[in-house]
N, C-alpha and C positions, 0 to 999 in steps of 0.2 A: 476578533480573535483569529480568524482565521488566515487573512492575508498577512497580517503582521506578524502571527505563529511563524508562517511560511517564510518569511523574510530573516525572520531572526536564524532559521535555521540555514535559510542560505548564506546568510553570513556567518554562520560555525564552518560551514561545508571548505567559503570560500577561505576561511581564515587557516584552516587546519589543513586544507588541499587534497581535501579529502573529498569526492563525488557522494554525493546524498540521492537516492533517486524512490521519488513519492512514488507509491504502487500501489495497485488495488480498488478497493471499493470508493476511496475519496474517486477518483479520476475516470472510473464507472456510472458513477452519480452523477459526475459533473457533468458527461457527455450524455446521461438521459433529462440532464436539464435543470436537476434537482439544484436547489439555490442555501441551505444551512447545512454545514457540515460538522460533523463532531467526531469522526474518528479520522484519525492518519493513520495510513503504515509508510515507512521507509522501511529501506534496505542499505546498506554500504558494503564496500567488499571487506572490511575490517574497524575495529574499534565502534561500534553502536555501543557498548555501553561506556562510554566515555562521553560521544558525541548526546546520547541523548542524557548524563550527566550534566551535564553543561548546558542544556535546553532548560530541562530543569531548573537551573541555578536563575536561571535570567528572567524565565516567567513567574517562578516562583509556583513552581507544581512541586507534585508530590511525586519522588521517584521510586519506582520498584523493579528490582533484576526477576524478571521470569524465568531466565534460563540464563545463569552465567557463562556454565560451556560451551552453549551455541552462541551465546551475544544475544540476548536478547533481553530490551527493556521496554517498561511503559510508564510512560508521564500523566498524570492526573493533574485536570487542571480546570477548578469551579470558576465560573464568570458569569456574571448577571442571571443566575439559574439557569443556567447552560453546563454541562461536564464534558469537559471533550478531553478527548486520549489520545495520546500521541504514541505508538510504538515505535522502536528503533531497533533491527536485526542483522545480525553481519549475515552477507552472503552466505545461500546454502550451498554452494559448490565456487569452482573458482573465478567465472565471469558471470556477469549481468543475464546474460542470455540463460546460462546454463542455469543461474539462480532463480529466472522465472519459468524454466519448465519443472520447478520443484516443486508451482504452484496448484491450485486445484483447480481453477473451469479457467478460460482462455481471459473471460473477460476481467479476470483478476490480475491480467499479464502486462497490463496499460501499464508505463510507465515513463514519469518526468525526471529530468538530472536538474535539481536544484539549484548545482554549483554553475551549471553552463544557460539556464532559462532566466528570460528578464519578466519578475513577476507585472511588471504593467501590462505585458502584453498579453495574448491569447491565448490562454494556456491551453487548448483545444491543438493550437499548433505546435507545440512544443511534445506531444504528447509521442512516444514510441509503443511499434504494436509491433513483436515479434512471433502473436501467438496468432492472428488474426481475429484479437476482440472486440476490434470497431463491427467487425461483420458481425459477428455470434450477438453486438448488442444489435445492430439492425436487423438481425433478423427473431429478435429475440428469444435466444439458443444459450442453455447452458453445456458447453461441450467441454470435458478432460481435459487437461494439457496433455496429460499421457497415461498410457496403459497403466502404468502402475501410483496411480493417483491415490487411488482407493487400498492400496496397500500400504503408502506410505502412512496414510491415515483414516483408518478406516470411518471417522466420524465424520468424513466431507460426503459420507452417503447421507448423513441428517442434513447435513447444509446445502443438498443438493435438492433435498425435495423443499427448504427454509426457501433459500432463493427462488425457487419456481413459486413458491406461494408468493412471498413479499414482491418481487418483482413481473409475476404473471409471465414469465418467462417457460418454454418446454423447455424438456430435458433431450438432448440430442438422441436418437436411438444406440448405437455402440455405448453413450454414455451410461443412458439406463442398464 
């Protein structure tokens, strides 16, 4: 499910010319190793709930608008006792860069362009780090993307002690 998820969504990306770019916890996992994956996030600079419409239609998942305002959907999709989710968001500001310092810890900042990576290869090299979360995963650090993380959302203060559990990771001092 997973590389074929991946594929079919790069050929929305590419057919619509539209850049799709995988963010987040998938691409965090991948690089601490971890090998089953069952959540995506994307991002696009515009139209996610169309594009993740049309995901939907083709795998045959279940779609639901989160946030129609912001663009924001999720794909539910059962396979072999497996449930994996697929979310699709329009950008929260006007570029790629600016959209992932909207994020909450750096190492959620990884990000791959669909529409331009050839899935055969390495996806480890394909991978963009603007926030420097390859470090914070080597040194295993969860650190802010910015000052005002915690105000944007005040519930990434429970997700910040979640991640330090589940992944044994400290929390950076400024971040605490």
């Amino acid at each position: 499910m997973q590389t074929s998820a991946l594929k079919i969504i790069q050929d929305i990306s590419r057919q619509k010319k539209i850049p799709v770019y995988l963010v987040g916890g998938f691409l965090r996992d991948y690089l601490r190793g971890q090998k089953l994956f069952k959540d995506f996030d994307f991002t696009l600079p515009h139209d996610a709930l169309r594009i993740g419409k049309l995901f939907a239609r083709k795998i045959k998942g279940t779609y639901v608008v989160l946030d129609r305002e912001r663009g924001c959907a999720r794909i539910v999709k059962k396979e072999k006792g497996n449930i994996y989710t697929f979310d699709f968001s329009d950008f929260r500001a006007r570029t790629l860069k600016a959209d992932l310092s909207h994020r909450d810890f750096t190492i959620n900042t990884l990000c791959l362009n669909l529409k331009e990576f050839d899935l055969s290869g390495e996806i480890s090299k394909g991978i963009s780090d603007f926030k420097q979360g390859r470090r914070d995963l080597r040194l295993k650090r969860l650190r802010m993307v910015s000052g005002r993380a915690f105000k944007d959302d005040p519930l990434r203060i429970l997700r910040a002690f979640s991640l330090k559990a589940i992944l044994n990771f400290k929390i950076e001092e400024k971040t605490l």
